[in-house]
C-alpha positions in Angstrom: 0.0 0.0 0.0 0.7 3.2 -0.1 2.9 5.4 1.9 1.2 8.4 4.5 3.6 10.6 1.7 1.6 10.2 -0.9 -1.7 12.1 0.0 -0.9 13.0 3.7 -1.5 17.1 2.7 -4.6 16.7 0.3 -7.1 18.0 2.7 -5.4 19.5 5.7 -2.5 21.7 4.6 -1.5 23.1 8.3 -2.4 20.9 10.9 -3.6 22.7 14.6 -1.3 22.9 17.2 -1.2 24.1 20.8 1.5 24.7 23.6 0.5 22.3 26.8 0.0 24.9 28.6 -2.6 26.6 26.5 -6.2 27.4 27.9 -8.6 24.7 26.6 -11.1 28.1 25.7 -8.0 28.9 23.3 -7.9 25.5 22.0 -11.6 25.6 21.4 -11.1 29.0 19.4 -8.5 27.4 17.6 -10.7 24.2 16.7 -13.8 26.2 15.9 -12.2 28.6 13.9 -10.1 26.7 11.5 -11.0 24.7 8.5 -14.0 22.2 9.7 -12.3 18.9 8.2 -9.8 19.0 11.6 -11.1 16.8 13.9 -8.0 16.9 16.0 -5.4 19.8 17.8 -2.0 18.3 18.7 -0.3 19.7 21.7 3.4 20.2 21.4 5.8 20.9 24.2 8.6 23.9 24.4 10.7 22.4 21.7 7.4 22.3 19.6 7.6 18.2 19.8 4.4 16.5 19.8 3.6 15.3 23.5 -0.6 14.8 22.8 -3.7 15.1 20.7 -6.8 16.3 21.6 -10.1 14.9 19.8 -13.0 16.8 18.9 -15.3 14.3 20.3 -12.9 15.2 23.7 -13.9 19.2 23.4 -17.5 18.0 22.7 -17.2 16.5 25.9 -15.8 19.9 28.1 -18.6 21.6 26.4 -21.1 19.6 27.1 -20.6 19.4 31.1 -20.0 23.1 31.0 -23.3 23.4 29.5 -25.0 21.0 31.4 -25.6 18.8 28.8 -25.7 15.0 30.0 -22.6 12.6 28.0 -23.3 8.7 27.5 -20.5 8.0 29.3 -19.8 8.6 33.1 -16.9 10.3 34.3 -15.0 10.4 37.8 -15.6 13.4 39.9 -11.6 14.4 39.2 -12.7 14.6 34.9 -15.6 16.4 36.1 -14.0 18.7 37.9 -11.6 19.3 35.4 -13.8 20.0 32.8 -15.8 22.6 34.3 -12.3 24.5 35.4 -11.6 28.0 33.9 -7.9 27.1 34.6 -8.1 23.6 32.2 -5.1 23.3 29.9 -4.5 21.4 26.9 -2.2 18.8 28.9 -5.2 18.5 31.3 -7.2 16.4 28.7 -4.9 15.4 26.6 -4.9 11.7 25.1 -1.4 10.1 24.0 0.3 11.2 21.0 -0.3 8.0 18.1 1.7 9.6 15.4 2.6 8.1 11.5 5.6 9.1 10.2 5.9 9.9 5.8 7.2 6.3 5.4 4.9 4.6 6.8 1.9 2.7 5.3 -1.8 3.9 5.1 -2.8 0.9 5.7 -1.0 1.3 9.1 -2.7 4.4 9.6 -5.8 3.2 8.6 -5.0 0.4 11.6 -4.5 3.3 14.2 -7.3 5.1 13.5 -9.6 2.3 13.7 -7.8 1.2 17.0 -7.8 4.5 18.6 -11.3 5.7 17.5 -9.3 8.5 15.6 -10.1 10.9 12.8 -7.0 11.9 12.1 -3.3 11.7 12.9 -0.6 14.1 13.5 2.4 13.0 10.7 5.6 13.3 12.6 9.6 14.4 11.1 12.5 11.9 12.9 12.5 14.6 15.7 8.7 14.3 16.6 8.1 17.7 15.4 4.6 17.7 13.7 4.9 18.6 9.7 1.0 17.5 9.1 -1.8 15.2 9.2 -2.9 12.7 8.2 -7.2 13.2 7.9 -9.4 9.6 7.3 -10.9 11.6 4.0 -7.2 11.4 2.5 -6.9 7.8 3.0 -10.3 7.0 2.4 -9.9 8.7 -0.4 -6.5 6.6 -1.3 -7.3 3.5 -0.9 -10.7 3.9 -2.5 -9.2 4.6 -5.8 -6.6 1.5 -5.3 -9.7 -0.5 -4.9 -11.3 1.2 -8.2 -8.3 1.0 -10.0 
């Protein structure tokens, strides 16, 4: 199959990013005022390294508990409590960074996504800096035309 090279910047040309230590209101701004095909913001440390990803489905979350909207899922009074908080930062809710790097397969990235319930994927340099993403519409789109074709 194809490598995450070959159509990684169709869609999404600048991927979102945040410092860790950005407010998750700013992150939100960021989100909702970008390009509506991101479905994720990666948070980078100092050295601008990726060190997390947070989801959309993840702000949907904040924003429904700080509108008092119920979610399917329960959630421990700590989660709670750090949702509601003015004082929340991107490395509050952060999930793990899964990253692809340009040689890898989309195949493989297909096999992240689907494990990690993920829309997207940050692409990575050798350093861990973020140089793009990788969004499921690309590689939908890729490996739909290898099926066609």
């Amino acid at each position: 199959m194809s490598p995450v090279a070959k159509c990684y910047r169709k869609l999404t040309k600048e991927p979102i990013t945040v410092h860790s230590k950005e407010l998750i209101v700013d992150v939100q701004n960021k989100l909702i005022n970008k390009d509506p095909i991101h479905r994720s913001v990666y948070v980078l440390d100092k050295q601008k390294k990726l060190i997390g990803i947070i989801t959309l489905n993840e702000l949907m979350k904040i924003i429904a508990v700080r509108k008092g909207i119920t979610t399917p899922k329960a959630m421990s009074i700590n989660r709670l409590f750090t949702f509601i908080s003015e004082d929340t930062k991107a490395e509050d809710i952060m999930c793990s960074p899964i990253s692809v790097k340009l040689t890898d397969t989309l195949e493989e990235a297909f096999e992240l996504m689907l494990i990690h319930d993920l829309q997207e994927l940050p692409v990575v340099d050798e350093a861990n800096s973020v140089i793009g993403d990788l969004n499921v519409f690309e590689l939908l789109r890729e490996i739909n035309d290898k099926i066609i074709n």
